[in-house]
PQR file of N, CA, C, O and H, with PARSE charges and radii, in Angstrom:
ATOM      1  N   UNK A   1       0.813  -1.187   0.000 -0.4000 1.5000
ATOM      2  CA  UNK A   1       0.000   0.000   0.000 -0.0000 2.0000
ATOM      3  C   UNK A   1       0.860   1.256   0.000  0.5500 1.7000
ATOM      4  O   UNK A   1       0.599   2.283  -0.626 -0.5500 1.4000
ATOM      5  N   UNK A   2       1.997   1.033   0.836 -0.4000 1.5000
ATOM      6  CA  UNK A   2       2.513   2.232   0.544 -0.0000 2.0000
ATOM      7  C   UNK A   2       3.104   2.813  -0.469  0.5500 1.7000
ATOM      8  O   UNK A   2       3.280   4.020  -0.634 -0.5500 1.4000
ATOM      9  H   UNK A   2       2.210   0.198   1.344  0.4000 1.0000
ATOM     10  N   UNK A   3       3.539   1.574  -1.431 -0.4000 1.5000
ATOM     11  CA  UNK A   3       4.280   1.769  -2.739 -0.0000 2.0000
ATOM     12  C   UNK A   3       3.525   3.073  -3.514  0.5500 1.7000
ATOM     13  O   UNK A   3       3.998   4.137  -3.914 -0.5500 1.4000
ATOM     14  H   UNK A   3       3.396   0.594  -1.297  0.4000 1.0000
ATOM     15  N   UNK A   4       1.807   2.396  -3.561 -0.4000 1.5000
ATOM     16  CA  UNK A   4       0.868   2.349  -4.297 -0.0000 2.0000
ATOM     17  C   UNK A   4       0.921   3.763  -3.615  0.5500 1.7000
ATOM     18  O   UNK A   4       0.767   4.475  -4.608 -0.5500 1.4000
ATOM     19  H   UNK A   4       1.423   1.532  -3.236  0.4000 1.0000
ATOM     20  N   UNK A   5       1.028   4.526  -2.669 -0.4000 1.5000
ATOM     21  CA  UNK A   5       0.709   5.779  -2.180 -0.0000 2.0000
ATOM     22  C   UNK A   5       1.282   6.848  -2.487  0.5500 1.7000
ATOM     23  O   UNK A   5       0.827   7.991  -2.538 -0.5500 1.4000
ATOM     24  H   UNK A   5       1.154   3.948  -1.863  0.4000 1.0000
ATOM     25  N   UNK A   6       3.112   6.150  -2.862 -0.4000 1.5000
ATOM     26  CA  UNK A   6       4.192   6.765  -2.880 -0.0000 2.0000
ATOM     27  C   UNK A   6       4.009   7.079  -4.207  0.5500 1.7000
ATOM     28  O   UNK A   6       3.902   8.269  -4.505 -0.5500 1.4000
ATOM     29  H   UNK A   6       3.481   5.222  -2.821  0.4000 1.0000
ATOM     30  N   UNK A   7       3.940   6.027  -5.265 -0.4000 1.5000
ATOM     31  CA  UNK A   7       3.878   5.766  -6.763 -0.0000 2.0000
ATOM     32  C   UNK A   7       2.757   7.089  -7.270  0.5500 1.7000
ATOM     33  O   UNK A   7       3.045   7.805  -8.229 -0.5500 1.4000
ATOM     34  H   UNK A   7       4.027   5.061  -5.023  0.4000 1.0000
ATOM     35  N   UNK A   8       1.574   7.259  -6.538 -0.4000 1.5000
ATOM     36  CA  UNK A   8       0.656   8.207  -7.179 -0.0000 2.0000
ATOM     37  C   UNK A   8       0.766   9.874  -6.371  0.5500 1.7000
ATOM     38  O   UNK A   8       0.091  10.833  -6.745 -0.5500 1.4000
ATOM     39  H   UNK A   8       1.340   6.677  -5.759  0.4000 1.0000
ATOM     40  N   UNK A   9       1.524   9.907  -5.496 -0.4000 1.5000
ATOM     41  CA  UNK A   9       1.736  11.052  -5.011 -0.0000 2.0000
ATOM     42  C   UNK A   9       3.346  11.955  -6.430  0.5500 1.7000
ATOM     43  O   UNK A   9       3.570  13.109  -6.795 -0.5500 1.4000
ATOM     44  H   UNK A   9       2.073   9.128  -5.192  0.4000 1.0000
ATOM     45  N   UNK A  10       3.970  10.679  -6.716 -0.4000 1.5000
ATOM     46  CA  UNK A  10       4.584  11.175  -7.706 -0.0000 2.0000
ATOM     47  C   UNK A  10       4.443  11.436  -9.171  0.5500 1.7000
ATOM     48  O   UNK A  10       5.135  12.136  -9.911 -0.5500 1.4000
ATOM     49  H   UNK A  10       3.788   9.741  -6.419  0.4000 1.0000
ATOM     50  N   UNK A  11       3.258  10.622  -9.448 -0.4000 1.5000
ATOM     51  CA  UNK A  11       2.570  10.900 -10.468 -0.0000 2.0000
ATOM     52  C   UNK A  11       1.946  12.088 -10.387  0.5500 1.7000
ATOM     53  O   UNK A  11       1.965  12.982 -11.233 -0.5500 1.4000
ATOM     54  H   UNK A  11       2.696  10.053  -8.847  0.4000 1.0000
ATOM     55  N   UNK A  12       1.364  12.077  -9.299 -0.4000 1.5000
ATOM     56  CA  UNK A  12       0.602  14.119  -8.913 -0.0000 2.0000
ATOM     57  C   UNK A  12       1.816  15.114  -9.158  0.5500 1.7000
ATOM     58  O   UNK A  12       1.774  15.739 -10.219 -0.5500 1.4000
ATOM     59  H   UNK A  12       1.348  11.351  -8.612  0.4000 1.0000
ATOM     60  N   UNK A  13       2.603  15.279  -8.540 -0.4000 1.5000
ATOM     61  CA  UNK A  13       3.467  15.792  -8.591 -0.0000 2.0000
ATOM     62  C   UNK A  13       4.259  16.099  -9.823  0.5500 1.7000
ATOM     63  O   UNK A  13       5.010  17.074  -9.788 -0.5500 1.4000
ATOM     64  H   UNK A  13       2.638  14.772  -7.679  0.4000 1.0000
ATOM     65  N   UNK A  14       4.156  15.222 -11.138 -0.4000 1.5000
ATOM     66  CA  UNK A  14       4.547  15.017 -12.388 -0.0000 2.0000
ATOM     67  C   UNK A  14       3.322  16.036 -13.315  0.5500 1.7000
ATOM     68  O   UNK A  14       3.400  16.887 -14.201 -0.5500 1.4000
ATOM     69  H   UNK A  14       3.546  14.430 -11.166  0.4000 1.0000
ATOM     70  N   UNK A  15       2.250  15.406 -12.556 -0.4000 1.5000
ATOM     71  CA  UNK A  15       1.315  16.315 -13.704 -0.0000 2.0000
ATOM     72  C   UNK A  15       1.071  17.800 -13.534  0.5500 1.7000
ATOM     73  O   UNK A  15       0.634  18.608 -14.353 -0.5500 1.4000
ATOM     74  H   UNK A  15       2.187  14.714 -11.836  0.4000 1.0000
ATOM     75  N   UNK A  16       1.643  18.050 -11.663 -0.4000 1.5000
ATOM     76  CA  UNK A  16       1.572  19.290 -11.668 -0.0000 2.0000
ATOM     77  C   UNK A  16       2.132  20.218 -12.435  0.5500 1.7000
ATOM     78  O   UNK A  16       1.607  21.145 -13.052 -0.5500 1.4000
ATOM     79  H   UNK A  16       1.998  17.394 -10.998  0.4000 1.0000
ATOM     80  N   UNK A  17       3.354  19.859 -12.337 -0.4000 1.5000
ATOM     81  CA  UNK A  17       4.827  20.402 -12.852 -0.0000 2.0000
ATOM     82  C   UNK A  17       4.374  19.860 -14.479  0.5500 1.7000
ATOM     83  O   UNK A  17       5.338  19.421 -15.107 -0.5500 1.4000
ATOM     84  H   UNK A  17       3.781  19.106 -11.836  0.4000 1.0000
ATOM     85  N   UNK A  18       3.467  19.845 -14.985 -0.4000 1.5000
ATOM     86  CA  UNK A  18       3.552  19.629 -16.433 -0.0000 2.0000
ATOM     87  C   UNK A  18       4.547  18.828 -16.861  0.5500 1.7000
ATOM     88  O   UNK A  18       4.818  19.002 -18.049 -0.5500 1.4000
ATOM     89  H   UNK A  18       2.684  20.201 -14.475  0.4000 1.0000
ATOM     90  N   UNK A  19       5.440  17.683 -16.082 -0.4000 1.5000
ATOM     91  CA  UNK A  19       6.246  16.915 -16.918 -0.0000 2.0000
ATOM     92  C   UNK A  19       5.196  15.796 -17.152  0.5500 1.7000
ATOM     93  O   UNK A  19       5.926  14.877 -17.524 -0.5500 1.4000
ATOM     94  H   UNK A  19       5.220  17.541 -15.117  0.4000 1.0000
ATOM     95  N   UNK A  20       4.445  15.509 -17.157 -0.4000 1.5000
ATOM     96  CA  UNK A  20       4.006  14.050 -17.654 -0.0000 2.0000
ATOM     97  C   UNK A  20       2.334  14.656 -17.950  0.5500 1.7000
ATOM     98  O   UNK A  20       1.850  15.464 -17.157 -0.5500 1.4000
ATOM     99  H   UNK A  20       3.853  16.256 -16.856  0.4000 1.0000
ATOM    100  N   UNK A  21       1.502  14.142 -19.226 -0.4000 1.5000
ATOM    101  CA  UNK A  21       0.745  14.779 -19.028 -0.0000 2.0000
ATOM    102  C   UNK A  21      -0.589  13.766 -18.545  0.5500 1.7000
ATOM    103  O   UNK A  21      -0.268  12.578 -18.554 -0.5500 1.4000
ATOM    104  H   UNK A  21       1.895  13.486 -19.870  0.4000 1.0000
ATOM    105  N   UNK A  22      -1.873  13.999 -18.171 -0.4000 1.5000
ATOM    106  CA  UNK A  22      -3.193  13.231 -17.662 -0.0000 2.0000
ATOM    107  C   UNK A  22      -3.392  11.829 -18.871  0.5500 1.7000
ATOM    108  O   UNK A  22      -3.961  10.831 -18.430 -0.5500 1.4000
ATOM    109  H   UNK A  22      -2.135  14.964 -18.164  0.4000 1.0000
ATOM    110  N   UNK A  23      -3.084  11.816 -19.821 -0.4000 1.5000
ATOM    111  CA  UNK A  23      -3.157  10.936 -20.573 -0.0000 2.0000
ATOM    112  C   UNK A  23      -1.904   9.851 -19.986  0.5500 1.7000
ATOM    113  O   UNK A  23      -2.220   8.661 -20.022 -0.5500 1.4000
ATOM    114  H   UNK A  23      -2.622  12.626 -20.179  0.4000 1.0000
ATOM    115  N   UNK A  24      -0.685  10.136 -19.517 -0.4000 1.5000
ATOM    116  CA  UNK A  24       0.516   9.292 -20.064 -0.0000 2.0000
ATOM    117  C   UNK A  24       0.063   8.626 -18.366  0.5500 1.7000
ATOM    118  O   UNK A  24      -0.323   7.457 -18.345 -0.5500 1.4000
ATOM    119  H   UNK A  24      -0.428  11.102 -19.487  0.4000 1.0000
ATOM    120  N   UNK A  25       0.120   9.291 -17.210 -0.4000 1.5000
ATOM    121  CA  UNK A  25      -0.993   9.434 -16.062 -0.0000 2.0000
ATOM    122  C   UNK A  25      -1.477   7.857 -15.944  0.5500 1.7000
ATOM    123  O   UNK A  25      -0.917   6.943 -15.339 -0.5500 1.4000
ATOM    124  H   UNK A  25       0.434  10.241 -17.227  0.4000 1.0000
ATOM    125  N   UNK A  26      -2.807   7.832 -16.787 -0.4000 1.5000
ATOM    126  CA  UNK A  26      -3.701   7.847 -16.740 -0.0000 2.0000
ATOM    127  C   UNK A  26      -3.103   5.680 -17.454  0.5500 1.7000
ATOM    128  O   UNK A  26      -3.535   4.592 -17.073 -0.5500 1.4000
ATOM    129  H   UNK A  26      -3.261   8.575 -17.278  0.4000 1.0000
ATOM    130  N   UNK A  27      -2.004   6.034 -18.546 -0.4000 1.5000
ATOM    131  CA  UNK A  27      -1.478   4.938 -19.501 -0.0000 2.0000
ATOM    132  C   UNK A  27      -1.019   4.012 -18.233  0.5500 1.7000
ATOM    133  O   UNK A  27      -1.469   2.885 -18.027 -0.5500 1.4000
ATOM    134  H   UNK A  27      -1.653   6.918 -18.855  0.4000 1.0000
ATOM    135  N   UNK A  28      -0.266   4.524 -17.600 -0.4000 1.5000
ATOM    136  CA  UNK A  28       0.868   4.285 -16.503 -0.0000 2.0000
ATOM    137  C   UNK A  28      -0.030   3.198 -15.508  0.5500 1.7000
ATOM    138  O   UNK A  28       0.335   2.173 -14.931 -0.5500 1.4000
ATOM    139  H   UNK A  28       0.100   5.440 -17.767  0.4000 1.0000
ATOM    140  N   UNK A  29      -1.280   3.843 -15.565 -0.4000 1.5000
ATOM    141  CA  UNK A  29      -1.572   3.157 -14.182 -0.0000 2.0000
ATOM    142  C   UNK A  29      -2.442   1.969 -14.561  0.5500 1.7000
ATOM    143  O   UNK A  29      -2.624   0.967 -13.869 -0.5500 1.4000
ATOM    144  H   UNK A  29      -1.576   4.675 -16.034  0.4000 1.0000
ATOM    145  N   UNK A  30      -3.017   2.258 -15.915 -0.4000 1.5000
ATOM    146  CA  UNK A  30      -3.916   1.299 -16.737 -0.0000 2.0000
ATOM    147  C   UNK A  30      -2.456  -0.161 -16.997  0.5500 1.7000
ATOM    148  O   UNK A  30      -2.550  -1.388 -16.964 -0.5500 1.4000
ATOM    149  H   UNK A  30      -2.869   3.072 -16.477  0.4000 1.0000
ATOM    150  N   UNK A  31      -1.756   0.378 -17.138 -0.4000 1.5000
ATOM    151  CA  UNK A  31      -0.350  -0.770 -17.502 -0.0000 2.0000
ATOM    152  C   UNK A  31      -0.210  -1.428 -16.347  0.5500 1.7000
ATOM    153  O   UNK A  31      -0.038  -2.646 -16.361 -0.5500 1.4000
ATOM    154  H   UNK A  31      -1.680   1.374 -17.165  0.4000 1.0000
ATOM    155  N   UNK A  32      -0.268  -0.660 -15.085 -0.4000 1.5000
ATOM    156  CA  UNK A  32      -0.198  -1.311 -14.280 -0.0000 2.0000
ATOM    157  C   UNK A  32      -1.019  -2.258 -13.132  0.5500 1.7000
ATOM    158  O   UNK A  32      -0.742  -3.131 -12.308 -0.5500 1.4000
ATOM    159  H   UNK A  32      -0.408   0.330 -15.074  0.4000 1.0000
ATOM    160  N   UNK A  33      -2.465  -1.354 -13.722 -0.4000 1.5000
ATOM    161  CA  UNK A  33      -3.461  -2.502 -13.287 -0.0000 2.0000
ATOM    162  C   UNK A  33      -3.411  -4.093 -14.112  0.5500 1.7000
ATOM    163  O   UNK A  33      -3.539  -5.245 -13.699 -0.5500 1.4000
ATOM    164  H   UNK A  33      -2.690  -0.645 -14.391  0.4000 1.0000
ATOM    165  N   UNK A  34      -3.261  -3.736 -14.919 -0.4000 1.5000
ATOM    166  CA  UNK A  34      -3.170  -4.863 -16.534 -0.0000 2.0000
ATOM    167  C   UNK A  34      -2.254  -6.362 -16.020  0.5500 1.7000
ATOM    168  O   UNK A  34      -2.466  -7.573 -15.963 -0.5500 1.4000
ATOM    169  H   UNK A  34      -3.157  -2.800 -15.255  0.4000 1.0000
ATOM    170  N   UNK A  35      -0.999  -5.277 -15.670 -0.4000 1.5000
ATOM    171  CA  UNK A  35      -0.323  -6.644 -15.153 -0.0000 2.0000
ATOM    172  C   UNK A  35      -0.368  -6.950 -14.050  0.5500 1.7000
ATOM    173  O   UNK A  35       0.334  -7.956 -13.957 -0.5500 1.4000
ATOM    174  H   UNK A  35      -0.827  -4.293 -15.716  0.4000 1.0000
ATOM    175  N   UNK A  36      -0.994  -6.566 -12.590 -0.4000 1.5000
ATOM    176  CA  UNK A  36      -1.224  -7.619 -11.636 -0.0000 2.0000
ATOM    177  C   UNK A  36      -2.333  -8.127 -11.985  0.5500 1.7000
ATOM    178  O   UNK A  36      -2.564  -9.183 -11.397 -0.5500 1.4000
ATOM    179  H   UNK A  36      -1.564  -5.748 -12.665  0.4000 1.0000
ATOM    180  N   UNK A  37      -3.507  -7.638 -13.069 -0.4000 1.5000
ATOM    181  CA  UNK A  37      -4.732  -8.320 -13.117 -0.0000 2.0000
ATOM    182  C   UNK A  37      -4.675 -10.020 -14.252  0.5500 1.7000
ATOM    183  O   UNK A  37      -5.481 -10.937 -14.415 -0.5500 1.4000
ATOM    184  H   UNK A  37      -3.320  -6.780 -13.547  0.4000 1.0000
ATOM    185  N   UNK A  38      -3.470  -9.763 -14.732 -0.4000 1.5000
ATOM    186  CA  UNK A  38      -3.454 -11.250 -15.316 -0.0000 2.0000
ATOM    187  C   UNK A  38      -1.964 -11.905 -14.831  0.5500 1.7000
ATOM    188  O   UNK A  38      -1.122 -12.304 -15.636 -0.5500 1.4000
ATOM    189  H   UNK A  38      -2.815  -9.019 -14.600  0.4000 1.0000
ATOM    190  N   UNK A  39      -1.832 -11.930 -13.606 -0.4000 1.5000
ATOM    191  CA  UNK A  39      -0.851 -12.685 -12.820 -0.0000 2.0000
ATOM    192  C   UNK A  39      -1.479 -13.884 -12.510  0.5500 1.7000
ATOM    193  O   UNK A  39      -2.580 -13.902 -11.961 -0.5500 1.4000
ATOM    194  H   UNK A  39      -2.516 -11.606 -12.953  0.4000 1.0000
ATOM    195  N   UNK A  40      -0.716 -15.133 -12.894 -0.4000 1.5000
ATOM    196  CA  UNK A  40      -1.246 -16.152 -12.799 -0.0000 2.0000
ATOM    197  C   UNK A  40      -0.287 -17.135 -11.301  0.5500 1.7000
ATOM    198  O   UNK A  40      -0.606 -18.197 -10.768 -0.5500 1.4000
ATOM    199  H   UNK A  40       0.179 -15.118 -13.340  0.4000 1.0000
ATOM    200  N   UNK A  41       1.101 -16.073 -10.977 -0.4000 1.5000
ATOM    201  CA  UNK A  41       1.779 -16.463  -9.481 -0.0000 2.0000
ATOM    202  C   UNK A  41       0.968 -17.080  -8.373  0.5500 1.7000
ATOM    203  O   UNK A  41      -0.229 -17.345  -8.273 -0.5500 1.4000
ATOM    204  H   UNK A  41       1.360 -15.210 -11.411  0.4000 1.0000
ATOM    205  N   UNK A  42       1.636 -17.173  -7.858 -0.4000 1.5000
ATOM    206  CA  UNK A  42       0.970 -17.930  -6.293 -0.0000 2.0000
ATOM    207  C   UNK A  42       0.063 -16.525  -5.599  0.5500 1.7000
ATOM    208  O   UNK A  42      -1.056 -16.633  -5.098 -0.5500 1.4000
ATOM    209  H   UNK A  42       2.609 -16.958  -7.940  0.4000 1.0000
ATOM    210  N   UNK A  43       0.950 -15.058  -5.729 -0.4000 1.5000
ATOM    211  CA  UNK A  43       0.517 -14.261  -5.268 -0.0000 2.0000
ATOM    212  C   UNK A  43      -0.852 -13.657  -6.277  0.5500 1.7000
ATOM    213  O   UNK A  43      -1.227 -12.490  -6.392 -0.5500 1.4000
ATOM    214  H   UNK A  43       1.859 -14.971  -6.135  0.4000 1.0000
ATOM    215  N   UNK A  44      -1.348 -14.759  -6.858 -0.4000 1.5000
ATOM    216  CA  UNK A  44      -2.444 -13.775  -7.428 -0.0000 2.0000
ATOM    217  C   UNK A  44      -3.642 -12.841  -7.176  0.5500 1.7000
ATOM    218  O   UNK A  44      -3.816 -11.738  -7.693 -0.5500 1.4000
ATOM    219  H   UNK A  44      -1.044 -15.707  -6.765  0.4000 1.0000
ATOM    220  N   UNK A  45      -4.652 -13.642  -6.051 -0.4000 1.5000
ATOM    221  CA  UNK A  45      -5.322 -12.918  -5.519 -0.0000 2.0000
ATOM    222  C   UNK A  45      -5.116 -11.642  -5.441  0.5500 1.7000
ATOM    223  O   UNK A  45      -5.708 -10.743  -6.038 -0.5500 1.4000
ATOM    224  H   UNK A  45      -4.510 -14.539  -5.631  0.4000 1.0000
ATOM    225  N   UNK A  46      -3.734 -11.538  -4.230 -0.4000 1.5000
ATOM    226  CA  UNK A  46      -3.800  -9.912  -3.779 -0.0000 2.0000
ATOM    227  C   UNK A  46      -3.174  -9.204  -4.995  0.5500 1.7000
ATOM    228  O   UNK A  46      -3.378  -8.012  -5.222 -0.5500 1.4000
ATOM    229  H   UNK A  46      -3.253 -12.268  -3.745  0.4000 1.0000
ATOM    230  N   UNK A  47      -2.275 -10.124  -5.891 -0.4000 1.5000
ATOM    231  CA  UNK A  47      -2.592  -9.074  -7.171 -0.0000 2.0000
ATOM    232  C   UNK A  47      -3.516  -8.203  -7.811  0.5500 1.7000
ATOM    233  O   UNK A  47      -3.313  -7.066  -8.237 -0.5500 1.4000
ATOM    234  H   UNK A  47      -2.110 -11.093  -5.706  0.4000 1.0000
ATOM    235  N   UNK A  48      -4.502  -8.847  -7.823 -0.4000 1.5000
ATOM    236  CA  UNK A  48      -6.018  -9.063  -8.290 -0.0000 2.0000
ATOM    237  C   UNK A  48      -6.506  -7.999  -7.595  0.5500 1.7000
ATOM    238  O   UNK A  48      -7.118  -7.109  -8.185 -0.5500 1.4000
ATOM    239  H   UNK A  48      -4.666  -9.770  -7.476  0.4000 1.0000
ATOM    240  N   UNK A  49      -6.295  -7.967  -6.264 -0.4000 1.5000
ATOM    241  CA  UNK A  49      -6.597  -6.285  -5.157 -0.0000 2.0000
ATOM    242  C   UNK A  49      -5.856  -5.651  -5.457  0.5500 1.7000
ATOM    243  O   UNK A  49      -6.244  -4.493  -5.609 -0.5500 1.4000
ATOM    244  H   UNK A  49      -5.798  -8.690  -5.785  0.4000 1.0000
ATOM    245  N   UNK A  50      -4.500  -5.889  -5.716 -0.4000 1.5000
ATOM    246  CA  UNK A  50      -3.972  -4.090  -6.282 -0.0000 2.0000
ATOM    247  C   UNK A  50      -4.855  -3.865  -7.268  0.5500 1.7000
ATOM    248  O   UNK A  50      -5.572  -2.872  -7.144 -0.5500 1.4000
ATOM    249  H   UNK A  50      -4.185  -6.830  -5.593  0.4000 1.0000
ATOM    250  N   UNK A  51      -5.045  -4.919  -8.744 -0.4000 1.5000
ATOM    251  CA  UNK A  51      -5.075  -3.795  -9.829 -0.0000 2.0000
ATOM    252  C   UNK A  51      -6.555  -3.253  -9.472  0.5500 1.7000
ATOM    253  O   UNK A  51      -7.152  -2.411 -10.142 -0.5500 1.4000
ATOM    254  H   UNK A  51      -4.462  -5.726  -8.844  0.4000 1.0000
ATOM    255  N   UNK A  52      -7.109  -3.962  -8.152 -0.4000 1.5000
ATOM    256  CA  UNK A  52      -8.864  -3.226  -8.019 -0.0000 2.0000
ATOM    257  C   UNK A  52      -8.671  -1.802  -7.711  0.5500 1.7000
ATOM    258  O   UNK A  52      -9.328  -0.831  -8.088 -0.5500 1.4000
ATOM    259  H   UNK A  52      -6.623  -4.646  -7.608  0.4000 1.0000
ATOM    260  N   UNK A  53      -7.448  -1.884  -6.812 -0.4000 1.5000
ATOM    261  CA  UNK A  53      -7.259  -0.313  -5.841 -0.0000 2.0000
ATOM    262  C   UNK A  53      -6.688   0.542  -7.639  0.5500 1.7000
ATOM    263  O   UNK A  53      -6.570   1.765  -7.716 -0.5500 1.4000
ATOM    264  H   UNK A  53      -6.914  -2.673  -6.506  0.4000 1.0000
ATOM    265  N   UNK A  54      -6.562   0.107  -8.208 -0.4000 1.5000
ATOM    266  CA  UNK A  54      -5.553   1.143  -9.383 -0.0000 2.0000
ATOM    267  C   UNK A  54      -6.917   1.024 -10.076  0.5500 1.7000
ATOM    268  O   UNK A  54      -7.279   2.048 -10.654 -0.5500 1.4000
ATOM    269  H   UNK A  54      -6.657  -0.887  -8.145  0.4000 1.0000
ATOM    270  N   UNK A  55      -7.520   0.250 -10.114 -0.4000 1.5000
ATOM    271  CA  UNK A  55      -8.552   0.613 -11.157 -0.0000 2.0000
ATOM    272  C   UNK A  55      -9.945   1.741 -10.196  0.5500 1.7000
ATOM    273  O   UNK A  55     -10.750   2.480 -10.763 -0.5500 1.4000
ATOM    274  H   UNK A  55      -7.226  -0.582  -9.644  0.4000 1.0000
ATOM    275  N   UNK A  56      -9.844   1.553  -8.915 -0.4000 1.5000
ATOM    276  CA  UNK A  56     -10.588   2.536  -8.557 -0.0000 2.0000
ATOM    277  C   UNK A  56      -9.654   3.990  -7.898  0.5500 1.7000
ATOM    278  O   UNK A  56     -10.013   4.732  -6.983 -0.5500 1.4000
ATOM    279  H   UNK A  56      -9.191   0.953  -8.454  0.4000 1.0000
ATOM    280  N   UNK A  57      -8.556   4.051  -8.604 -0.4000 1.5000
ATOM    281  CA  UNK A  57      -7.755   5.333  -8.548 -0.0000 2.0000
ATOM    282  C   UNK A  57      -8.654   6.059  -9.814  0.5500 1.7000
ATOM    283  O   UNK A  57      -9.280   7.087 -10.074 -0.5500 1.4000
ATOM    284  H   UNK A  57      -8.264   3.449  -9.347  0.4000 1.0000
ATOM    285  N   UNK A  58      -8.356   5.109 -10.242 -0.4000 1.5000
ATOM    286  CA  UNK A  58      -8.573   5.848 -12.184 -0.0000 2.0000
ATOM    287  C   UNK A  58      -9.374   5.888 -12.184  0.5500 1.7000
ATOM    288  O   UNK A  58      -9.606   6.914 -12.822 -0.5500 1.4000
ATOM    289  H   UNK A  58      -7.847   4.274 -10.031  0.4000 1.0000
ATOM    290  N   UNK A  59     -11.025   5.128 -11.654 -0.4000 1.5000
ATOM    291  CA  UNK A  59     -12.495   5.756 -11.735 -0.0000 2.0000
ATOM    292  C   UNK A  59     -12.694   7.203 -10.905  0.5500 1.7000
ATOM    293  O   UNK A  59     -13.297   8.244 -11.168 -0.5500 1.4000
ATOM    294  H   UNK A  59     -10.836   4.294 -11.135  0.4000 1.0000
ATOM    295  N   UNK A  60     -12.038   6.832  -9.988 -0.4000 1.5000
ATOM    296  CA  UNK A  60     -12.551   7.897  -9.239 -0.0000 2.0000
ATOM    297  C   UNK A  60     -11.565   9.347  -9.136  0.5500 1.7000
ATOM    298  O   UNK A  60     -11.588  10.173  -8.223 -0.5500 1.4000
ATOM    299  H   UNK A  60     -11.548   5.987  -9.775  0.4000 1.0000
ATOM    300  N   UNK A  61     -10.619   9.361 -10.500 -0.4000 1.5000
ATOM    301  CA  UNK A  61      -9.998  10.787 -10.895 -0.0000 2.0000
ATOM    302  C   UNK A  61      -8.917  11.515 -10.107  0.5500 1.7000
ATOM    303  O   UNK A  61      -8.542  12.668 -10.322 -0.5500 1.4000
ATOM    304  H   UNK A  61     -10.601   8.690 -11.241  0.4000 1.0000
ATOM    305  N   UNK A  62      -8.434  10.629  -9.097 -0.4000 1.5000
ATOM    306  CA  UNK A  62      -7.851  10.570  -7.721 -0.0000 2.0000
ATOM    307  C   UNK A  62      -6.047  11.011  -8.456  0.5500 1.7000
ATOM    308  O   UNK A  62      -5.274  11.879  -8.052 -0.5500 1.4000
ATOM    309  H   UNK A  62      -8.739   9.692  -8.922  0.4000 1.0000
ATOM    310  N   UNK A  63      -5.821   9.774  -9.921 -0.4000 1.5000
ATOM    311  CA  UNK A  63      -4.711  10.060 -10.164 -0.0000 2.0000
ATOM    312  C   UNK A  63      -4.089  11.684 -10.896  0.5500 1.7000
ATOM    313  O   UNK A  63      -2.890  11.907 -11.061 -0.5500 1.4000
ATOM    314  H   UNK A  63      -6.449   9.069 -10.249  0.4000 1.0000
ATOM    315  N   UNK A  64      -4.712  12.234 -11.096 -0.4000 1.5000
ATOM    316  CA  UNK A  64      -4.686  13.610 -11.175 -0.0000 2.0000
ATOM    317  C   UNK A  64      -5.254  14.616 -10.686  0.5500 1.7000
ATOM    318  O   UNK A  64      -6.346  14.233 -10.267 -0.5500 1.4000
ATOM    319  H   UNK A  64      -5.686  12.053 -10.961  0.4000 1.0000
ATOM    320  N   UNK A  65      -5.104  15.834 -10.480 -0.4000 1.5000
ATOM    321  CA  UNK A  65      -5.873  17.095  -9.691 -0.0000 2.0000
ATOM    322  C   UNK A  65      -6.781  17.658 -10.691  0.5500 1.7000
ATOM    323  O   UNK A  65      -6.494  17.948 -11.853 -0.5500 1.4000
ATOM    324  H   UNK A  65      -4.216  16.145 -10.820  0.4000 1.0000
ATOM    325  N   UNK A  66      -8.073  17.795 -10.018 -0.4000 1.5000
ATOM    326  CA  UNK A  66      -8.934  18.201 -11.130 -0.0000 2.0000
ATOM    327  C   UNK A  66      -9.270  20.048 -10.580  0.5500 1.7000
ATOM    328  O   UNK A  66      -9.484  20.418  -9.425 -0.5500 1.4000
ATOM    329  H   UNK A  66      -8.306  17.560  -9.075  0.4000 1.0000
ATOM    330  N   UNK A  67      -9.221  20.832 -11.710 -0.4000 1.5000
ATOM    331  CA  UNK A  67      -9.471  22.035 -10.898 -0.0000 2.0000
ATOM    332  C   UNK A  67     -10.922  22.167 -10.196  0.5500 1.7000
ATOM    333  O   UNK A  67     -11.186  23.151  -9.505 -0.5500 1.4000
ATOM    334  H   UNK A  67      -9.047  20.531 -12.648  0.4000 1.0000
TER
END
């Protein structure tokens, strides 16, 4: 969890500063739901809960600042 806290506080921080823009954002985290969601490891399940928590980053607009 904390990765996951650390990982999107720097993504904020990226889009503030205009280096990365809401699209690339937005790619980043979709890539990364993608691959714990078809992990077939021992650890799959809680794979399966990250990519839920990344996929309800990205519903709920969390990974960028909206004005």
């Amino acid at each position: 969890m904390a990765a996951l806290s650390i990982c999107e506080a720097l993504l904020l921080a990226m889009n503030d500063r205009k280096l990365l823009p809401e699209q690339e954002i937005i790619g980043v985290l979709r890539d990364a739901a993608a691959t714990h969601e078809n992990d077939t490891g021992p650890d799959a399940e809680m794979r399966r809960a990250v990519a839920a928590l990344i996929n309800h980053i990205i519903a709920g607009g969390n990974s960028v600042r909206r004005p």
